[in-house]
Backbone bond lengths (Angstrom), bond angles and torsions (degrees), N, CA, C in turn:
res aa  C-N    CA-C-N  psi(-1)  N-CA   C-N-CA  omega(-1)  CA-C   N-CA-C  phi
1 X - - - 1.448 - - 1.524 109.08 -
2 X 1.112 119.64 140.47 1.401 133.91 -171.18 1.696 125.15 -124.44
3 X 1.556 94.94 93.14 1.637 103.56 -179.84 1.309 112.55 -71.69
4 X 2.019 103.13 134.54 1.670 121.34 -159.73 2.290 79.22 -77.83
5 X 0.918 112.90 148.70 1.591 113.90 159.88 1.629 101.58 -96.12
6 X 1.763 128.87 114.09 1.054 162.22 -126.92 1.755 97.60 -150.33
7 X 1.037 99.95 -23.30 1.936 98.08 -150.70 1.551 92.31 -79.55
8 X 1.518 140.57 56.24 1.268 172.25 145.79 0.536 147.48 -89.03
9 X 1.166 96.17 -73.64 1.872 135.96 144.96 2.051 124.17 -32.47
10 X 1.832 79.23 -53.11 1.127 95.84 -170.80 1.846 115.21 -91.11
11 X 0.944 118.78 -0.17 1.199 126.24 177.86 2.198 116.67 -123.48
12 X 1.275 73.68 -8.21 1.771 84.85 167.95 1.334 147.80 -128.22
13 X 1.196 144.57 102.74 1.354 148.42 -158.06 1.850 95.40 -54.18
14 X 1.379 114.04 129.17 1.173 98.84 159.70 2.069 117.93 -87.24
15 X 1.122 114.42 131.14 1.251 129.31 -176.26 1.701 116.89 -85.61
16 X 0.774 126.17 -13.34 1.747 141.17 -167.80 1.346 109.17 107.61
17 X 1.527 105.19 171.82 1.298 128.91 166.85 2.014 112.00 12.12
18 X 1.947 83.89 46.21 1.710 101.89 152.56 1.867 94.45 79.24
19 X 0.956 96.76 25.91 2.127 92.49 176.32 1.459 86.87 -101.91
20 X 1.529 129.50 155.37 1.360 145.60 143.23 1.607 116.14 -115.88
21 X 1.343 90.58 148.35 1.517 88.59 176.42 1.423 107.58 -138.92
22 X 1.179 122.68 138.50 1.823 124.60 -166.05 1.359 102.07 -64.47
23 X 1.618 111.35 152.93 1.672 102.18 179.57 1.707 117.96 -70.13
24 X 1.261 92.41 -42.55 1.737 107.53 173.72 1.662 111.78 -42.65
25 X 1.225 118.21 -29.36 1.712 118.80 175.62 1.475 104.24 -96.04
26 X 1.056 127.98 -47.85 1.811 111.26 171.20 1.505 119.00 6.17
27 X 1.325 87.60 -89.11 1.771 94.25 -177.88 1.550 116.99 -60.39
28 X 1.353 139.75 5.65 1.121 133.66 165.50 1.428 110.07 -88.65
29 X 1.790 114.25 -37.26 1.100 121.64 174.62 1.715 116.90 -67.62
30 X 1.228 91.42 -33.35 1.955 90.52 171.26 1.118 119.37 -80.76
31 X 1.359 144.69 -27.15 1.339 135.33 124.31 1.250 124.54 -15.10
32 X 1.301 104.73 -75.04 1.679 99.73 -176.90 1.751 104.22 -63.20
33 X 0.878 103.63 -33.27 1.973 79.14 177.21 1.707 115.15 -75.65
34 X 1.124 103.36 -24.34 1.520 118.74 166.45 1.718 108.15 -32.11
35 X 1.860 87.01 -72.41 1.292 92.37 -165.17 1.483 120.11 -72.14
36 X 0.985 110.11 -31.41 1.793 118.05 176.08 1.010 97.53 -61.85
37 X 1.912 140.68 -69.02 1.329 112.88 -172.65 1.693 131.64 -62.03
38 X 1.378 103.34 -11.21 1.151 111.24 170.17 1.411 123.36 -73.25
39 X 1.463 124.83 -31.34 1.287 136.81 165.81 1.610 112.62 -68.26
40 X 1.354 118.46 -30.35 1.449 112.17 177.51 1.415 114.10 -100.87
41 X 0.994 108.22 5.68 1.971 103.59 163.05 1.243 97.48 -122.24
42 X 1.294 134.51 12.89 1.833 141.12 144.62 1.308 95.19 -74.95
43 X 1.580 138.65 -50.18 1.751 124.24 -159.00 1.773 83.41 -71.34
44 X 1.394 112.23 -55.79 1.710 101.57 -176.31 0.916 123.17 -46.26
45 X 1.523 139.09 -53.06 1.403 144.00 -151.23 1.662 99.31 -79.07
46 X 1.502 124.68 -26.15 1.517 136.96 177.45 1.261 122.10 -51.22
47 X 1.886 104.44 -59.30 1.256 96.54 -168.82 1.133 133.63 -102.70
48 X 1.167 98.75 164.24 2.164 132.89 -174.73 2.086 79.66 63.29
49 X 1.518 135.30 69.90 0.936 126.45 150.17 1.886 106.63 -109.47
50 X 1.036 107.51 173.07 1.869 123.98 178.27 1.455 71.77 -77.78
51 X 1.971 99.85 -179.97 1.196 139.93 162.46 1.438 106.83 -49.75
52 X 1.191 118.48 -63.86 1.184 121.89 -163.87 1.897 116.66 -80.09
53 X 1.615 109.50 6.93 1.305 106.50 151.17 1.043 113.84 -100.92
54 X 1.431 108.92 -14.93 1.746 92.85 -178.47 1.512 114.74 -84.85
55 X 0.886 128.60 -14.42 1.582 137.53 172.44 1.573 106.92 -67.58
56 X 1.567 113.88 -51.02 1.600 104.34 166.40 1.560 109.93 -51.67
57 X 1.205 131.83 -41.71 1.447 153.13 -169.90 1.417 86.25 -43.00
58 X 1.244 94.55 -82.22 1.598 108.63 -174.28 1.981 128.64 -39.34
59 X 1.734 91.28 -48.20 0.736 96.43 167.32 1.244 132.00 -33.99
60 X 1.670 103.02 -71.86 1.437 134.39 175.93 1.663 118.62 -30.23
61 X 1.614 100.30 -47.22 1.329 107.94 -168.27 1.523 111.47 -79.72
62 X 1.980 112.95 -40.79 1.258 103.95 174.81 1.465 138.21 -45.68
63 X 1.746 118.48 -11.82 1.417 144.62 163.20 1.595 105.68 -47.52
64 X 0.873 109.91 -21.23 1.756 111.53 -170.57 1.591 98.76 -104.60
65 X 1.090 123.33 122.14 1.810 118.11 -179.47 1.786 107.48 -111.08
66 X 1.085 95.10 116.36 1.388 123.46 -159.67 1.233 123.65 -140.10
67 X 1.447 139.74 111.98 1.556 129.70 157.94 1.725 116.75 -55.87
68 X 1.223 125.66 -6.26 1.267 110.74 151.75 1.396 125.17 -83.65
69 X 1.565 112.95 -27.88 1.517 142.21 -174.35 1.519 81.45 -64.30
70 X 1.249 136.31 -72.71 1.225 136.62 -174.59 1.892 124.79 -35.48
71 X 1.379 103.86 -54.81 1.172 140.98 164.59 1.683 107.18 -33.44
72 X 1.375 89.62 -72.29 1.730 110.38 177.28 1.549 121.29 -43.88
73 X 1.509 104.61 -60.42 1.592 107.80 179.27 1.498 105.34 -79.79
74 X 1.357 126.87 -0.71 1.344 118.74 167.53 1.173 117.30 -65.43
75 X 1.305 116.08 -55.97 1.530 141.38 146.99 1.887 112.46 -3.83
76 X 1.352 124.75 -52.01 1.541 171.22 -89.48 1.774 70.69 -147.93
77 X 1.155 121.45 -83.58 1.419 113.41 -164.17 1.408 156.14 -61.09
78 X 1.503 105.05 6.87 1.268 130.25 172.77 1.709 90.13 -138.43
79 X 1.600 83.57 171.22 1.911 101.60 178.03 1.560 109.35 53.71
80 X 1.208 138.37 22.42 1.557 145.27 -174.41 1.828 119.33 -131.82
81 X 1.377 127.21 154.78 1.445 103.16 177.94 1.597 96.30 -80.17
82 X 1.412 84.74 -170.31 1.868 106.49 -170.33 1.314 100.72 -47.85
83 X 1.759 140.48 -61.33 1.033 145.85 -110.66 1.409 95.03 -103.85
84 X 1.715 102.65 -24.45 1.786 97.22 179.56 1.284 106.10 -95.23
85 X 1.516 132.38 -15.00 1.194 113.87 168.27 1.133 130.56 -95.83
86 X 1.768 114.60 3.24 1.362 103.05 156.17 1.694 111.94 -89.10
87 X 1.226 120.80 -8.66 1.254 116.61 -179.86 1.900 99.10 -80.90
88 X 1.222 122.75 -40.98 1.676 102.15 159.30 1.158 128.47 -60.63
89 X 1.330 133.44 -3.44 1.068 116.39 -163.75 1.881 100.97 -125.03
90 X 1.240 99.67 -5.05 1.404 103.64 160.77 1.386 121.41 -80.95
91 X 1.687 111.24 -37.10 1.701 129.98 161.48 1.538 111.90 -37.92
92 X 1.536 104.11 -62.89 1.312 103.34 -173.16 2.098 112.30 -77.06
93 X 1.245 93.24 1.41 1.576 79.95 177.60 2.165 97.77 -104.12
94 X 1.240 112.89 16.53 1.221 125.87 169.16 1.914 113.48 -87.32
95 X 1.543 117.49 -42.63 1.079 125.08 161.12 1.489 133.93 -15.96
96 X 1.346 115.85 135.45 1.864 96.46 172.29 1.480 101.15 -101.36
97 X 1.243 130.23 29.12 1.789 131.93 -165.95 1.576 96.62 -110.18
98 X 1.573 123.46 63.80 1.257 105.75 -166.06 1.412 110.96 -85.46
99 X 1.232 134.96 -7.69 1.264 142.72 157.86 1.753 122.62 -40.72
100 X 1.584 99.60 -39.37 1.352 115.33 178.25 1.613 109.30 -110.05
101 X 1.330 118.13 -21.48 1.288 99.92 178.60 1.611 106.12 -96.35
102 X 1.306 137.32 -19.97 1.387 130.28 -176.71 1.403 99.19 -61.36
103 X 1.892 135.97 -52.35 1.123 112.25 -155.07 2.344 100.49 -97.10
104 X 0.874 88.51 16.92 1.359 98.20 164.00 1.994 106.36 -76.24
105 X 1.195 90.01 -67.13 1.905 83.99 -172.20 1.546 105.88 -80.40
106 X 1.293 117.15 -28.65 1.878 121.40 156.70 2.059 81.22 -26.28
107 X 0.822 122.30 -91.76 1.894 151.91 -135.28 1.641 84.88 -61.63
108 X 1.365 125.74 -64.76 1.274 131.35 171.10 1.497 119.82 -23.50
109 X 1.396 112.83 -33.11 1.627 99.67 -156.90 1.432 120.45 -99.59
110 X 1.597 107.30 4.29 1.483 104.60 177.44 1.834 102.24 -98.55
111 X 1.092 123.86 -20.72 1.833 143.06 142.15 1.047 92.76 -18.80
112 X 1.333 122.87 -74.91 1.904 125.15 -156.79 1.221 99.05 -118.56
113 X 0.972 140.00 77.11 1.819 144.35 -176.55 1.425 77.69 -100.91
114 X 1.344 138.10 -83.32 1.534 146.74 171.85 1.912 114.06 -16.21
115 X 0.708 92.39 -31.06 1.729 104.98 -169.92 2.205 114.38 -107.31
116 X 1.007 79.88 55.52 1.826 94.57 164.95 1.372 121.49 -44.18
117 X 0.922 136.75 -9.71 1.807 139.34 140.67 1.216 102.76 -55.68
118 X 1.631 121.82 -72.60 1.360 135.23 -174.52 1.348 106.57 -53.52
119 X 1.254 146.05 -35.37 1.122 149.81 -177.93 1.679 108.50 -71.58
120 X 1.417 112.60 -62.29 1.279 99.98 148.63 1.464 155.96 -57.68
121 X 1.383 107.28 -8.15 1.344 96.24 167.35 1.815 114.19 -105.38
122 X 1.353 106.91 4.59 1.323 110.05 -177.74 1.619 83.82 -97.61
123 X 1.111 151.26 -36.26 1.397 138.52 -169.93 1.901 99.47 -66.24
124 X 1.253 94.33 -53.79 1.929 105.04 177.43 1.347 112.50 -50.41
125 X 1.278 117.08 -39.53 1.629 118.50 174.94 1.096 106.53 -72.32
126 X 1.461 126.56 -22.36 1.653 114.02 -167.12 2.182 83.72 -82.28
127 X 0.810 100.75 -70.94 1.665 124.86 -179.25 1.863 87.60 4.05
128 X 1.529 84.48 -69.75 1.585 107.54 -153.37 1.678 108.58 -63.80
129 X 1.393 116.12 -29.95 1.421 124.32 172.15 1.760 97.97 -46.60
130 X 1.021 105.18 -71.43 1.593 128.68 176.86 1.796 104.13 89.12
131 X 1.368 101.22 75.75 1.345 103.95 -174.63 1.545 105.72 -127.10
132 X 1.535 143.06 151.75 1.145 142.61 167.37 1.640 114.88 -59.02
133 X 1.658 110.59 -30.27 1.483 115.72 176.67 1.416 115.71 -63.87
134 X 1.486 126.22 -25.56 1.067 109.79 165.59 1.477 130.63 -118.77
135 X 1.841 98.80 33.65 1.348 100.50 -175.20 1.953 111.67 -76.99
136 X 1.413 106.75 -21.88 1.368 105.41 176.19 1.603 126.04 -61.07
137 X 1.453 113.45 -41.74 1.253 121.34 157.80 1.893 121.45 -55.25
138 X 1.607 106.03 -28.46 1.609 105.36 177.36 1.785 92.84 -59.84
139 X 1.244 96.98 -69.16 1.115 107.02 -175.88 1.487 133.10 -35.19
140 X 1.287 116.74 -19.67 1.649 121.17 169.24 1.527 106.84 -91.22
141 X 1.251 135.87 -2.51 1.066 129.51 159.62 1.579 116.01 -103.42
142 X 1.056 140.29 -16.25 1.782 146.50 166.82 1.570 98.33 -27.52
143 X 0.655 147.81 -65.35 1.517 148.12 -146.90 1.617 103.12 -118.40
144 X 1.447 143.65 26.99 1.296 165.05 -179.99 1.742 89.67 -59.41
145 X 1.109 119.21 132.48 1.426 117.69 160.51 1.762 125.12 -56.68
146 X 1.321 99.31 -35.21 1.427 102.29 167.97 1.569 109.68 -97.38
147 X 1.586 95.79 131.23 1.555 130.70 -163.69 1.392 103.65 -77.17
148 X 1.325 115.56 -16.00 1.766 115.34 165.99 1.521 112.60 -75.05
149 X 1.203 107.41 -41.71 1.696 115.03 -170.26 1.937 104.98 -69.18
150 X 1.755 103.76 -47.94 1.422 89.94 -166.56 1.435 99.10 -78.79
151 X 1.259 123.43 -28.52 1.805 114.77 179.79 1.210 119.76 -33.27
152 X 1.743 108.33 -45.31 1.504 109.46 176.84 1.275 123.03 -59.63
């Protein structure tokens, strides 16, 4: 009896025109196409929009969880009006990369110390991460004179 050798087959996605790709990498590779196409119909969906498209923008893109996705709306948090940088900074407190997104809005908040929207929604993103790394920063805003900032 004569065994066909399969173990090729069986350990590789065929991709087309004779490419394989291991099953165990799939999902890293669909991620990464995830996130790239998600970043390039984010540069589209951006420009020449108001505030209030770019926050859907943002919105839109924070759906994709990504350390570049992260990267991106960091980007989002300085040089922008109020409305887009609290809408990045609510994105990035949507993330599961809390390693990279806690000290991202940590970094954010002396940027907008002036800007109490922004302050609140980077405190709410930390909130919402729900991590001990950024409970020290919750904590310097708890007792904020403005009742919008410590509510969050």
């Amino acid at each position: 009896m004569k065994i066909r050798d399969t173990s090729s087959r069986d350990h590789a996605l065929d991709m087309g025109e004779g490419s394989k790709m291991n099953p165990i990498l799939m999902p890293l590779a669909m991620a990464l196409a995830d996130h790239a196409e998600a970043l390039e119909k984010f540069k589209t969906d951006i420009k020449g929009k108001d505030a209030a498209g770019r926050c859907a923008a943002i919105e839109e893109l924070a759906k994709t969880k990504s350390p570049k996705i992260i990267a991106r709306l960091a980007s989002m948090l300085t040089n922008e009006v109020v409305e887009v940088r609290c809408a990045a900074a609510k994105g990035i407190g949507t993330q599961e990369d809390k390693k990279r997104a806690i000290p991202v809005l940590v970094a954010a908040v002396q940027p907008n110390v002036k800007e109490l929207p922004v302050i609140a929604a980077i405190v709410a993103a930390l909130g919402k991460l729900g991590d001990e790394a950024g409970v020290a920063e919750i904590n310097k805003h708890v007792n904020h004179e403005n009742l919008d900032v410590a509510k969050t």
